[in-house]
VOSENU-572246 format. One record per residue (C-alpha): x, y, z. Coordinates in nm, 3 decimals, padded with zeros to 5 digits. Last residue first. Example, Ala and Ser with C-alpha at 12.3 -4.5 7.8 and 13.67 -1.06 7.14 Angstrom:
REM VOSENU-572246
<atom <01.367,-00.106,00.714>>,
<atom <01.230,-00.450,00.780>>,
END
This chain:
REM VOSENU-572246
<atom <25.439,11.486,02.432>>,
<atom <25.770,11.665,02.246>>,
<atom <25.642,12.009,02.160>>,
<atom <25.835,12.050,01.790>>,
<atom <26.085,12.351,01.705>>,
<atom <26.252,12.086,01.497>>,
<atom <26.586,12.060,01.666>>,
<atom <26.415,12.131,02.007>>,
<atom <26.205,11.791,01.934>>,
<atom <26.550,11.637,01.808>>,
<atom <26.672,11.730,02.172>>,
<atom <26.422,11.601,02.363>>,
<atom <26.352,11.289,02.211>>,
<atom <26.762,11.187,02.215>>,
<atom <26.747,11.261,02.616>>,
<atom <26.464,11.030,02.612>>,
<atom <26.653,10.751,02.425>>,
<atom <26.505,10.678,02.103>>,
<atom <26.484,10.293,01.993>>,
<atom <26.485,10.188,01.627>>,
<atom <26.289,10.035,01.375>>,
<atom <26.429,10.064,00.986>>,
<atom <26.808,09.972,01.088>>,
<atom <27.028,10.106,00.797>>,
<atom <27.110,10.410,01.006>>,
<atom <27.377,10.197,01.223>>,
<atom <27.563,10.428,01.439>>,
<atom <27.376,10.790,01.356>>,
<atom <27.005,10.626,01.335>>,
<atom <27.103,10.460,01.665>>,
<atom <27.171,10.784,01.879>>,
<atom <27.518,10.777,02.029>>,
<atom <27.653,11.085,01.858>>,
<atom <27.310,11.300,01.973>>,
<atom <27.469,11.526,02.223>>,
<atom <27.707,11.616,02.004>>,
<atom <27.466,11.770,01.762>>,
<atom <27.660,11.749,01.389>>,
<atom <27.488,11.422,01.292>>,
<atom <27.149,11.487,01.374>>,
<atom <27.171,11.801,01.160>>,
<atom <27.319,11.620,00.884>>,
<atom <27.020,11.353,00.891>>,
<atom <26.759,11.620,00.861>>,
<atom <26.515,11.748,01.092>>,
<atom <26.186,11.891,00.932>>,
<atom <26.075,12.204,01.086>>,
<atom <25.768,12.275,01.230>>,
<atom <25.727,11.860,01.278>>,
<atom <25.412,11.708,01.192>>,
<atom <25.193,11.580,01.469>>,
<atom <25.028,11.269,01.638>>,
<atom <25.012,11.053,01.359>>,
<atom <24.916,10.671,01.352>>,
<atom <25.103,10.329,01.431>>,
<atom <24.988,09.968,01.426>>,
<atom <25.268,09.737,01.538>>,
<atom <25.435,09.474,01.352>>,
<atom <25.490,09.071,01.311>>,
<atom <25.736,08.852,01.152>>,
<atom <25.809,08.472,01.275>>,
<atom <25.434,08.406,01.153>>,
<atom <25.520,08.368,00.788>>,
<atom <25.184,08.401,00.604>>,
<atom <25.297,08.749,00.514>>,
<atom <25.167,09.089,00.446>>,
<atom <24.899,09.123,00.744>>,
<atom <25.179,09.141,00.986>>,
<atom <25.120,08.916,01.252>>,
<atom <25.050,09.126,01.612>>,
<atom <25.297,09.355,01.817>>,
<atom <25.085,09.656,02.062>>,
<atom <24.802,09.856,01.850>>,
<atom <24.816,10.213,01.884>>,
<atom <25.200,10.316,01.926>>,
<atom <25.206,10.673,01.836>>,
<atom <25.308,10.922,01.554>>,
<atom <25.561,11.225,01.549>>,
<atom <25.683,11.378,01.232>>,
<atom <25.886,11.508,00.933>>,
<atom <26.247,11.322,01.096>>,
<atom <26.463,11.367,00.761>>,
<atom <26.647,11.204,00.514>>,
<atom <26.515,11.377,00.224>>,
<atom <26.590,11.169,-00.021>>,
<atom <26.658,10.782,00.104>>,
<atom <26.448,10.815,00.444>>,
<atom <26.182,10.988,00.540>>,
<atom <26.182,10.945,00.966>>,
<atom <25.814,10.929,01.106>>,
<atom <25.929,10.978,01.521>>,
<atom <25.820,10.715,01.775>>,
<atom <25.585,10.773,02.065>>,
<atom <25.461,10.463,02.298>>,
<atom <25.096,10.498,02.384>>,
<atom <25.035,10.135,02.323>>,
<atom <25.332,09.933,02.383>>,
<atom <25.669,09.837,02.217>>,
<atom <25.929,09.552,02.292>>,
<atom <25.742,09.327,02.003>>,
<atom <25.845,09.609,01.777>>,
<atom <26.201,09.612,01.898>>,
<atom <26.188,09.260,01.849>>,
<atom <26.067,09.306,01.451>>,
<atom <26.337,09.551,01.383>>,
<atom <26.652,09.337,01.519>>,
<atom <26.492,09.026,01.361>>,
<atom <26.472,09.250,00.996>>,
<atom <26.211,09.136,00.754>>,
<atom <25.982,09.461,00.815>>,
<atom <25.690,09.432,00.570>>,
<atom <25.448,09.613,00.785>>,
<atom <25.360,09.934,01.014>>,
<atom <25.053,09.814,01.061>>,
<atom <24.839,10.207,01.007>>,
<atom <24.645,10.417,01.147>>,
<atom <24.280,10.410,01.315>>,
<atom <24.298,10.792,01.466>>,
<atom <24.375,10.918,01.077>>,
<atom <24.501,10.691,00.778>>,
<atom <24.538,11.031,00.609>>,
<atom <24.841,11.163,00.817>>,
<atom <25.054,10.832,00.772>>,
<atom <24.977,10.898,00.374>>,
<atom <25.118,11.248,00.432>>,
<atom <25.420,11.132,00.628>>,
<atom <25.500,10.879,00.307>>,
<atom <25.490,10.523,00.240>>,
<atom <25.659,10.361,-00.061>>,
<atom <25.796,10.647,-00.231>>,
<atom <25.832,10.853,00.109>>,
<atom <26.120,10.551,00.224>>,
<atom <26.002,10.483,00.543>>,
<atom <26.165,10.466,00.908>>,
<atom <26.039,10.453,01.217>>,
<atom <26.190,10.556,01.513>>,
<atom <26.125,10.529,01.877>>,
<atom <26.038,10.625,02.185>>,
<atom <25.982,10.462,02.511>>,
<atom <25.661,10.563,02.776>>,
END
């Protein structure tokens, strides 16, 4: 299994709107970034990412999971861009905020730290762990 992150700004698509799409879920569309798309096309079913609020709060809320592997996003008759299908797993006990991530060490590397602008990222497994303990969240 790889992790990831997925980013959203709550004004356009929010953890609670994630939540209410339920065991179906949701394309995780209109991403026009190459770097973003092949990350999605990397993915697989079963893969975990965390739901990262961006702009505001600036926060990892929750976990959700892969369920549909790369296909053409539904917003565009473009066929370079496609996108996974994503739905919740579990909101985190305690919201983990950009700052935090920052000041742990052990997460300096991490993508969202080096180049936060990037709306799909990867998640190493150390990285998993450790923002799961941040949160007080089981991570599987």
């Amino acid at each position: 299994m790889a992790y990831w992150l997925f980013k959203s700004e709550p004004s356009t698509w929010s953890w609670d709107q994630q939540v209410a799409k339920g065991e179906t879920g949701e394309e995780w569309d209109g991403v026009r970034n190459y770097q973003a798309r092949n990350f999605m096309r990397q993915m697989a079913v079963g893969d975990r990412g965390f739901f990262y609020h961006s702009q505001t709060e600036k926060a990892v809320v929750g976990i959700v999971e892969v369920c549909a592997e790369a296909h053409p996003d539904s917003t565009t008759d473009d066929d370079r861009w496609e996108c996974v299908d994503i739905k919740a797993v579990r909101a985190f006990e305690k919201p983990v905020t950009l700052d935090q991530i920052k000041a742990d060490e052990r997460l300096a590397e991490m993508v969202l730290v080096k180049n936060s602008r990037l709306s799909v990222q990867p998640v190493t497994d150390q990285e998993w762990q450790v923002v799961c303990a941040l949160g007080d969240t089981k991570p599987d």
